[in-house]
Every structure is written in C-alpha cells, then in structure tokens.
N, C-alpha and C positions, 0 to 999 in steps of 0.2 A: 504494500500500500504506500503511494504517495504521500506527502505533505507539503501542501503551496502555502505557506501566508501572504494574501494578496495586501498591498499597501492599499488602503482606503481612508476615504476623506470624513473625519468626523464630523458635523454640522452641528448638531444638538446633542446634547446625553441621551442616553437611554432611558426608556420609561420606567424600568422593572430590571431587575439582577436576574442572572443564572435560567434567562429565556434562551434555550437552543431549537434551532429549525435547519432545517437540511432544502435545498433549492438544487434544480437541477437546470443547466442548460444547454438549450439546443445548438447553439453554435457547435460547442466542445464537447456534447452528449459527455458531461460530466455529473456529477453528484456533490456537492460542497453542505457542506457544515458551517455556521453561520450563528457566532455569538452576539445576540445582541445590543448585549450591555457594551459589548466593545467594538460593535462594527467591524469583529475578524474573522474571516472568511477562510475554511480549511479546506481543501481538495479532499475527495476520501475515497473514490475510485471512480472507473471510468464507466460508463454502461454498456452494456452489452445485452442486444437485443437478438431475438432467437433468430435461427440463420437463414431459414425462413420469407422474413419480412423484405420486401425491397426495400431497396432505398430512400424510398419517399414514404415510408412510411416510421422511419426509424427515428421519432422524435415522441416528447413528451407536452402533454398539455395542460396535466393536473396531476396532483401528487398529494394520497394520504394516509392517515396512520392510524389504522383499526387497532381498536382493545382488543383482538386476536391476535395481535404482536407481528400481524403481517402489512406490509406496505405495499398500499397499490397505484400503480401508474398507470395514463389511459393516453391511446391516441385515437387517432379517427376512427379504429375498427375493431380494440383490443384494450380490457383493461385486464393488466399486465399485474405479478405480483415478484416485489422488487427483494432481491437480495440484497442488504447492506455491504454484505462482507466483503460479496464478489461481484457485487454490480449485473448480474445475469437476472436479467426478465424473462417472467416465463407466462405463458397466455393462460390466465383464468377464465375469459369470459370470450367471445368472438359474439360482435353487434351483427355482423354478417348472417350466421348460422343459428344464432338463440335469439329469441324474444321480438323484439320491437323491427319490424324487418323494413320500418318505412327509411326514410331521407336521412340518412348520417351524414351532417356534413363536417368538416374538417375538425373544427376546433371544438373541443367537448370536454364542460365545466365538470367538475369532484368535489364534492361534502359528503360527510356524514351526520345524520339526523340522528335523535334524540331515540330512534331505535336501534341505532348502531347498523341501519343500513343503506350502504354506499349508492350516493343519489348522481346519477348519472343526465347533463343536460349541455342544452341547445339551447332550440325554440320548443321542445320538449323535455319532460323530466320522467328519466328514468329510475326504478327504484330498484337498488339488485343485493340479494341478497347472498353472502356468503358460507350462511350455513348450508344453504340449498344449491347452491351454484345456479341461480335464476333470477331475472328480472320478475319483481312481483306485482307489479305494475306499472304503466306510465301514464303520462300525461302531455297533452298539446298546450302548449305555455303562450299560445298565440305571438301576439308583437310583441312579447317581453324576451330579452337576449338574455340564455343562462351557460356561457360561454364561459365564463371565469366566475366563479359566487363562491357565497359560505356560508354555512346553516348556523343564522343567530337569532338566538329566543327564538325559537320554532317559527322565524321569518328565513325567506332566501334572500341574502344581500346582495346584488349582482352589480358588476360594470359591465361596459363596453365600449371602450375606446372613451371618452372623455365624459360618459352620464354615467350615473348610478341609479340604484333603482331598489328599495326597500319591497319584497313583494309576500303575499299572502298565497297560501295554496290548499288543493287538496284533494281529494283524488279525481273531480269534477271541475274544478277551475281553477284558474290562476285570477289572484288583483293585485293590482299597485296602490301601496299603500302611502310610498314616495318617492321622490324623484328628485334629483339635483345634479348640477353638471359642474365640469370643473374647467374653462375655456382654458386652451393652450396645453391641458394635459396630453402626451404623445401616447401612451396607452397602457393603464394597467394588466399587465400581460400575467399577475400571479397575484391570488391572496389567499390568505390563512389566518385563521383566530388563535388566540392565547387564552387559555383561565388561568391567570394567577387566582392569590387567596383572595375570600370574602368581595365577591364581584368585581376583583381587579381583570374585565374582560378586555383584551385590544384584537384590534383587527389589524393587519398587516395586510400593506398593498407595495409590489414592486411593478415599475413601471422601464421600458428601457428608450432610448432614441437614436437604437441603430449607428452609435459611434462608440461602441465597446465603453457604455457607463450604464448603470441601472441606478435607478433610486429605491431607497427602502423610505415607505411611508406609515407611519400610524394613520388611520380610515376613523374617524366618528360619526355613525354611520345619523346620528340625534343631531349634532351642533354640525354637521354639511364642511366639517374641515378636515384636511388632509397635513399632516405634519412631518417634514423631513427629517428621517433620523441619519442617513448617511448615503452615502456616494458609491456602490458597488464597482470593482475594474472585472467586471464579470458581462457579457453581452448575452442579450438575448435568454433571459431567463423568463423561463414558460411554466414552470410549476414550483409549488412551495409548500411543505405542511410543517407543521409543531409536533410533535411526541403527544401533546399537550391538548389538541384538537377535540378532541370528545370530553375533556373534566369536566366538571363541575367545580365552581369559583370556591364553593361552602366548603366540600368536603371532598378533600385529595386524597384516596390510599394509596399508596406505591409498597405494591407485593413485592419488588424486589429492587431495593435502592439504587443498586451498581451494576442494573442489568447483566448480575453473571450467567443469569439461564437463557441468556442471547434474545430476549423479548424486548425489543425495543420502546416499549411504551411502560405504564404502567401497572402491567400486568403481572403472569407468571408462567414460563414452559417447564416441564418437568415427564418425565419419564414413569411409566405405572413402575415398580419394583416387581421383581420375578412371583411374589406375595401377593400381588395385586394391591398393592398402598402406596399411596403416595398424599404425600403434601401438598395444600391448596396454595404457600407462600413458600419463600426462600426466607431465611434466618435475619434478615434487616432488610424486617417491613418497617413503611414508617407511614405516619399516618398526621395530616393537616387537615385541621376542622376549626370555623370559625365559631362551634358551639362542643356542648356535649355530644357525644354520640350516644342514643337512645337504645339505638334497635339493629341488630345484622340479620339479613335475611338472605340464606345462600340457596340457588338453585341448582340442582344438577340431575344426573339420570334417575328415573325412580329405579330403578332396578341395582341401583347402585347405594353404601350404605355412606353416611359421616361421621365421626366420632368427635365429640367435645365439649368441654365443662359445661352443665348449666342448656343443652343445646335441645330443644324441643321439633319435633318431626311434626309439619302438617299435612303431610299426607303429598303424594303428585311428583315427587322430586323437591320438595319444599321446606327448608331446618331454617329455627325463627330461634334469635338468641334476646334476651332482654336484658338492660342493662341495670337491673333491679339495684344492685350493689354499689352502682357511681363510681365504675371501673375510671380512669384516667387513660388517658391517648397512650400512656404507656406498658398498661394495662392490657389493654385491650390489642395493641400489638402481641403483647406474650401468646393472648390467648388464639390469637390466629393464626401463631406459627405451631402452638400443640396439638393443631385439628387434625385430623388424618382423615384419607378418605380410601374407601375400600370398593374393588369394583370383583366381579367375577369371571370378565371379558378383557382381559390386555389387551388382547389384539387390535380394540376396535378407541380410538382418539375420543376423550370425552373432555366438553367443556363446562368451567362448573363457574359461572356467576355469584359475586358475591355483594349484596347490595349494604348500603352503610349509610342511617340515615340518622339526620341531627335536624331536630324540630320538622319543618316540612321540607326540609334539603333531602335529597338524596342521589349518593355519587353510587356508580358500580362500576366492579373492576372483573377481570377477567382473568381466569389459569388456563390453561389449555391442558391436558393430561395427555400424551402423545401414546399413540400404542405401538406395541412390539411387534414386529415381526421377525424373532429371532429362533430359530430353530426347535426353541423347546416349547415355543406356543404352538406350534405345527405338530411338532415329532419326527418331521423328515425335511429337509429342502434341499434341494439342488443349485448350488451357486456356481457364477460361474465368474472368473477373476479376470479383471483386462491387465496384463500383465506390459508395462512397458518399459524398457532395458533392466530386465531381471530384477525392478526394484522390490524390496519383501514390503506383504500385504498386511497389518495390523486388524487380525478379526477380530480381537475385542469390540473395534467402532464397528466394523462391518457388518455385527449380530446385534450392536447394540446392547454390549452386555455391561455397560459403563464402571469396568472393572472387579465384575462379579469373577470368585474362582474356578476356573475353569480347568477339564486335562481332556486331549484329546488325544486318541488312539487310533493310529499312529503314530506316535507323541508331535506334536509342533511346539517347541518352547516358548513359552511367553507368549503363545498365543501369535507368533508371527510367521505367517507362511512363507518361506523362502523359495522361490522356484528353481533354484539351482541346488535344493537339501529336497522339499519334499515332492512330489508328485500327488498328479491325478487320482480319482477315486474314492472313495467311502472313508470317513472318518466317524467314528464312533466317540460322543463331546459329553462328557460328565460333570455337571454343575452339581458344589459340593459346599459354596457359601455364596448367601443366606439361605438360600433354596437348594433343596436333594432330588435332583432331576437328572434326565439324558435324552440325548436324541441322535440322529443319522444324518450326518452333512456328505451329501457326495459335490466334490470340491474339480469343476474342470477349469482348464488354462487358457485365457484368449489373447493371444500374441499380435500385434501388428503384423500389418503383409509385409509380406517382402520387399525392401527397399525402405523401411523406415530406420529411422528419419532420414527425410531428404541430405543429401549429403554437402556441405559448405561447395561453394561456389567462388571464384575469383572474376570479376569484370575486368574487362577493358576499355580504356577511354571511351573509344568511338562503338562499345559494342551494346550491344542487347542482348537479351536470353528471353528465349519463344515457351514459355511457358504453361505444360496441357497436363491434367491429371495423371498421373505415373501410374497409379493403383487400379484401373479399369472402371469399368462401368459399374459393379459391383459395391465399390467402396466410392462412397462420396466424399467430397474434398472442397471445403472452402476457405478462402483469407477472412483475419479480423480486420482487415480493411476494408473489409465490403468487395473488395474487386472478386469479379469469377473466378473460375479455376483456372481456363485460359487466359493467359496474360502478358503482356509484354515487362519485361526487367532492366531498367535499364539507369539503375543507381545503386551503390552499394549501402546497405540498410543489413538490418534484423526482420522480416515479416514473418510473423505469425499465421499458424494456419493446426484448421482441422480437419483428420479424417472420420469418419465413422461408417462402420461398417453393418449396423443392422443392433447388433450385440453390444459392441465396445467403442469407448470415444478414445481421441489418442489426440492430445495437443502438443507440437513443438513448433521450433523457430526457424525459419531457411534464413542465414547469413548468403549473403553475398558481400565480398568485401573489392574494393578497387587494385587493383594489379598496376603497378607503373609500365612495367612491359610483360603482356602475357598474350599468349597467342601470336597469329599469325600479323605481320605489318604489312598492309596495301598503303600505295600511298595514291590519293586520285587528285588532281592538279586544281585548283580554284577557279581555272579560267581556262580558254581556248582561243585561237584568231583563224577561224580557215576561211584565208585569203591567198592559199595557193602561194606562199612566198617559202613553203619549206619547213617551216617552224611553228610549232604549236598547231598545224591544221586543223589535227583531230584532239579529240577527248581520249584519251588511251591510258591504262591501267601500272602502276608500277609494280604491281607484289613483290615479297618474298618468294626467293626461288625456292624451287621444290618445297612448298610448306603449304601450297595451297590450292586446293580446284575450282575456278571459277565456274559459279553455276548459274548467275542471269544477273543483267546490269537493265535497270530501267530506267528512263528518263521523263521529268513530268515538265509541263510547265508550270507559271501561276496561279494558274484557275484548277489545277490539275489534271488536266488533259497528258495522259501518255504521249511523250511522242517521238520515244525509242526504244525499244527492246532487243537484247541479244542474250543467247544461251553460248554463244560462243567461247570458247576457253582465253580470249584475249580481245575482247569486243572493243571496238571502236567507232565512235561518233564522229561523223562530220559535219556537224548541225544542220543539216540537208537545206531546205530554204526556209527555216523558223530567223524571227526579227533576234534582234543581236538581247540582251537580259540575264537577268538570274533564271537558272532553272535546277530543279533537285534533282537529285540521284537515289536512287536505292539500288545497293548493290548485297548479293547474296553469294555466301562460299563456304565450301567447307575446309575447317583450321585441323588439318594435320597433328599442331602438337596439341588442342585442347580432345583433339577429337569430337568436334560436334558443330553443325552449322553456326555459322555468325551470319549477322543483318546490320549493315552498315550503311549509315547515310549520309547526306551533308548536301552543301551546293555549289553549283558551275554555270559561272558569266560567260556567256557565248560574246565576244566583240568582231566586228566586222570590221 
C-alpha cells in the first residue's frame, strides 16, 4: 500500500475533530482517506475494477458505508462492493439484468435510509436491499434530479450542478419541500453526512473545476449556506462517504474500536467457533450516548440461542435487556462483551442487530457472524491449490480454522503444504483443540501453463514488441492497464497482467527494460533527392550484415495513403512521381541475435 500526503490549502478550521471519510477519484481511479480536522489527504490504494467492464464504464459515482461493514460503489450499471484492502470491486447488483429495467442513465446518486437500505437514484429512486440481493422497490422522482443526494431526517437532500433541493418521498410520490441555488457554483460532484455526538449533524459537499483543485464544503441544508473548509490537489472527485453515514447523533456504539475484525464501520465480523459461539462484540466496545441508556434490544435468528446477565427472550428472534440497575456506559460495555451467542448451523452467515436506546433515541449497530466452510462442517471437501512458483500454501487460513489445533495424515507440518514435500491426494485432518473432530481433505495441484511467467524482455530504441496471448485460447489473459491482450510494447516499464484459466488466477509483472545496443542495427537515411545526379536517388536500406532478413518496407504518406511497398530483401524507393514532403516508413524484419521479428518506424523527406 501506498502513502501520498497531498499539500492542501487550509481556509477555515474544521468543524468537529477525528471526522474520517474516504473519497474516490475518477481521474486517478484512486481511493484516499481524508482527515478533516486537518484537511490531509492519504492515498490508500488504487481500484480495481472486474476485468470484465470496458472502459467507459470503469468509474465511480457514489460511495457508501453499510452497518454490514461492506462498502458499496455504483456506476451507471453496477453497484459494486468495494475492498478496502485491495481496492478490487466486485458486482453485487447488475441495473441491467435485476429489477428496474427502464432508463439508467449515467450518473446514479447512493444513500442509505433509516432502514439500512441502499437507495439507489436519478430521476428515479431505487430501493435495494442487501440482505436479499434485490431492488425492493422504486420510484419515478419526476423533474426532481437525485444524481448526487443524502438521506437527512428521512428527507432526500439533492444537488445538481448549482440548485439544491430538500425533497419528500414515498413509495407513491416525490415533493419539494425546498429549493435554493448557489450562482457561480461549478458543480457538486460528491456529498456525504456526518453524526457527530448529540445532533452535531454536517453535510459535506465536494465540488471540482476541472483544473486539478476540489473544494470540501460544509452544506446547511436550513440557513441555504455552503462553507469552505479547504482546497483538495485531488481532480475530479465523484464519490464520498463517512464510516459515520448511518449513526445516530444520540447514541454511538462502536463494537469494535480499532476495527481489528476488519469491519470498517461501526460494527463487528467475527467467525462462529468450531462450538458454534461466538461473540456479538470485540473486547473494546465503546459506547457515546448523550443520555442514559435504558433499554438493549438484540435481534437475531430465532433458531439461534443468546446468553446474558439479566437478558429476557421475547419470543421471534427477539432478547430485551432493561437497565433496571442504572448500569453506566461502562457498565454496560462489560456487559456486551460477556454475551455469547450460540447457533447450531456454522455453515450458514448470520446477522445479529443490536438496538440501544436512550429516552426516544435509538442507534443500532450490526455483527455479522460469518460461516465456515471448513472441512469439518462438510466431513469431506475436495480442494484444489493454485500453486505458483512452488510457493507453500498456509491451510490454517484456507479452512479457516483461525489457529485451531490441527494434524493431518499424511503429516503436513504447521499446517503448511509445500508442493515440492507433499503431494496430491487424501488427507485424513484431526481437530483436537477446542473441538474433537475429523474429516477427508483430498488436496489437488493447479500449476500455471506453461511459459509462466512471461519471461523479462530487453527493448530497443527504435523497437516495438507485437504482443498476443502466449497461453491459447483456453486460458484468458489481461493487463491492469486496461489495454487487451494484443498489444503493441514499445517502452521499457513493469506491466502487470493476469491469467486465469477457469480454476486458478495467477498474477505477475512483464519487465521490459531498455537495451542501449541490443538486436539487430538498420540504419534508414532521413531524407532522399532523386534527381538522377547519382547520389541519394533512392530510399535504400543500410543493415547489419548477416544479422538480419528483411521482410516488407512500407511507405505512407500524410493522410496515410500507402504508397510503396516491397517484400524484397533490399527494397528501394524512388519516390516515383509523389510531391517532394515528409513521408513514414514502417519497416519489418527478423533480428537474428534476438530471434524474433522487430517493427521499426520513423520518417523520410523526399526533396526534389
């Protein structure tokens, strides 16, 4: 992972401390991290979008942050769920193939509502839910533009280009409640809300003007003002969210302080145990309430049980705790890190809502319970390892067995397959702590084709490299550059590239480096005069003797009309009767010492 600290212009202070947001932009298809109390701006990795997508489709328009700890990004036909780590979008949803099959057009606004489900718009509003992986209804938003918005006080806020627009809705109509424009504004192209504590609510609007500067603004969206917090050196920023998006101002829980269970928001992931328990929090919950907290009310599978102090069942999937005793914020943290929760299905992902209410506030936060799919919930699986240059394979992560004791017979030490110790076939896997279990792994080997990795490359000044899939039609082959498989090479770099074969992904880097003198030397003259005096007539070829077979010289003019060709092994032009100018060359041959065609070009002044 990278780290940039961009130089940026402070204008005003900050409104609030320890406000983080992440913005992504289209220019740099990057991801940045963006403190606002300081106006610094961190690069955190690059995006990457499935391989898939063309080119015009490889941008982002809205950006946010579910209490399921997953982040979603949307472009004109895909709301996409984003990897922090590794920047890789992956398609949850396709506008195309699910739901609402009318008019998508380009630019399509993201909030989340007060049901935690991701509102998808235009000139209509989509409602999509991601417990079901479905749109659950929409609606025709008429003349109102919901292109860029954010769901405040169960209103949509919307811009578009220099109005705003306070609007009402509901599964039957949309109203405008109000309206205000900002003259000379270039265009808020991204916003996003903030709950700090006790209704400290801010709206954030970035705006850019196409000269590589963005502004970050606070939005009131009541007193019609917009307030300059700083000066982004960031271009072209199209989406923006907060960690922070869904709180509630009253009452903040954060199941896991220091995001170690890699849930980026407020929530909590966690693993069932081979026992079937697991914990609704991580060990440093912390919890901000601008009152007492009354009442917890956790939901989860009824088929599923909860244990803890004081904790009453209402029946549905439904445990109600009362705060009879006037437990304290710190208190009442202990007590929701002792809860345990017990299921009798691992295998299957459950989420368990936990609500936390103080006077008529009420915040809910979200765990996610991820299931296993590790050998011993089966009894049998067949795996199969993408093995590339003999690196050994750590099954602990790959069973998901998060350091549980394991012996595998065959033995494999520590749990690490080495493909140059062990072999294919049946392994018989003995879990021995906390749980007394066994099961049948049969374990095959999938090796890259032949010819991986591409092998480094030397250029030449004046050369190119014609570059077409090596691995056949069978195995697909792309750049992270976007370019195809077929390509022309013709600068010495690092490019990245993948194959995949059906089964296994295999990613490495083709080096090509610059040679000062490598391959074969032709040399072709800058100019020509045939004027029949002897000298310079023709266009004619210098090469290296014996090093090279000439195989076709072509001639263009400036409009690109050919208007010479030869296969001959020492071809020569006499400019026949074309006006005297610059004309190019392409000339093609095979180089002896590299062994492999070269493509050489440049150009030639005909004078009369």
């Amino acid at each position: 992972m990278r780290h940039v600290l961009f130089i940026l212009l402070l204008l005003i202070s900050s409104p609030s401390q320890g406000q983080t947001m992440y913005f992504a932009s289209n220019e740099t298809l990057k991801l940045y991290k963006l403190e606002v109390s300081t106006c610094e701006v961190e690069e955190v990795v690059d995006l990457s979008f499935p391989y898939y997508l063309p080119d015009f489709l490889r941008y982002i328009t809205a950006l946010v942050f579910h209490p399921n700890g997953k982040v979603y990004a949307v472009n004109t036909t895909h709301l996409m769920e984003l990897d922090m780590k590794t920047g890789a979008l992956t398609v949850a949803f396709s506008f195309y193939s699910k739901g609402d099959s009318g008019f998508f057009p380009i630019w399509v606004g993201m909030g989340i509502d007060d049901q935690n489900l991701i509102n998808l718009g235009w000139y209509s509003l989509w409602k999509y839910d991601p417990k079901i992986d479905t749109i659950v209804w929409s609606t025709r938003a008429g003349f109102l533009s919901l292109a860029n918005f954010v769901m405040y006080k169960n209103l949509l806020f919307s811009n578009h280009l220099d109005r705003f627009e306070l609007i009402t809705y509901d599964r039957v109509q949309f109203g405008q409640l109000d309206k205000w424009e900002v003259p000379g504004l270039s265009e808020m192209t991204a916003m996003t809300i903030y709950y700090g504590n006790c209704d400290d609510t801010i709206i954030y609007g970035i705006d850019h003007n196409l000269e590589n500067q963005s502004r970050l603004y606070t939005i009131d969206p009541v007193a019609h003002t917009l307030d300059t917090l700083c000066e982004l050196d960031v271009n072209l920023i199209t989406a923006i969210s907060s960690p922070e998006v869904y709180k509630n101002p009253f009452v903040q829980p954060d199941l896991d302080l220091d995001n170690s269970s890699g849930h980026p928001g407020d929530g909590y992931w966690t693993l069932w145990g081979c026992d079937g328990v697991a914990n609704i929090c991580d060990q440093d919950v912390g919890i901000n309430s601008c009152g007492p907290i009354d009442r917890i009310t956790i939901v989860a599978d009824p088929a599923d049980e909860l244990f803890g102090a004081d904790l009453q069942y209402e029946g549905e999937g439904k445990w109600i705790w009362l705060n009879t005793d006037d437990y304290d914020l710190t208190e009442i943290e202990k007590w929701l890190v002792d809860l345990w929760y017990k299921t009798k299905d691992i295998s299957k992902e459950k989420t368990v809502i936990t609500y936390l209410d103080s006077g008529e506030q009420t915040s809910e936060v979200w765990t996610i319970v991820r299931g296993r799919d590790d050998p011993f919930v089966v009894d049998s699986m067949a795996i199969s390892l993408c093995i590339n240059n003999n690196q050994v394979i750590d099954l602990d992560s790959f069973f998901q067995l998060e350091g549980e004791e394991i012996i595998f017979d065959p033995v494999i030490p520590g749990s690490k397959f080495d493909p140059l110790v062990q072999s294919e076939g049946w392994y018989h896997v003995v879990r021995k702590y906390p749980c007394s279990d066994s099961a049948w792994v049969h374990i095959t080997i999938q090796n890259p084709p032949q010819g991986w990795p591409l092998d480094p490359e030397i250029i030449c000044t004046t050369d190119t490299i014609n570059f077409a899939n090596p691995y056949g039609e069978d195995v697909e082959f792309y750049w992270f550059d976007n370019i195809n498989a077929t390509r022309r090479i013709a600068q010495a770099g690092v490019y990245a590239y993948q194959i995949d074969d059906g089964a296994c992904s295999w990613r490495a880097d083709f080096t090509v480096s610059q040679g000062e003198e490598c391959g074969c030397q032709v040399f072709v003259p800058n100019a020509f005069t045939p004027n029949d005096d002897g000298i310079n007539d023709v266009l004619s070829l210098n090469p290296e003797e014996f090093c090279m077979r000439i195989q076709q010289l072509q001639i263009f003019d400036r409009n690109g009309w050919r208007v010479f060709e030869s296969s001959d092994p020492d071809p020569r032009w006499d400019g026949g009767d074309h006006v005297p100018g610059v004309y190019l060359y392409l000339l093609n041959f095979f180089d002896y010492k590299i062994n492999r065609s070269v493509e050489k070009s440049g150009s030639v002044t005909l004078i009369r």
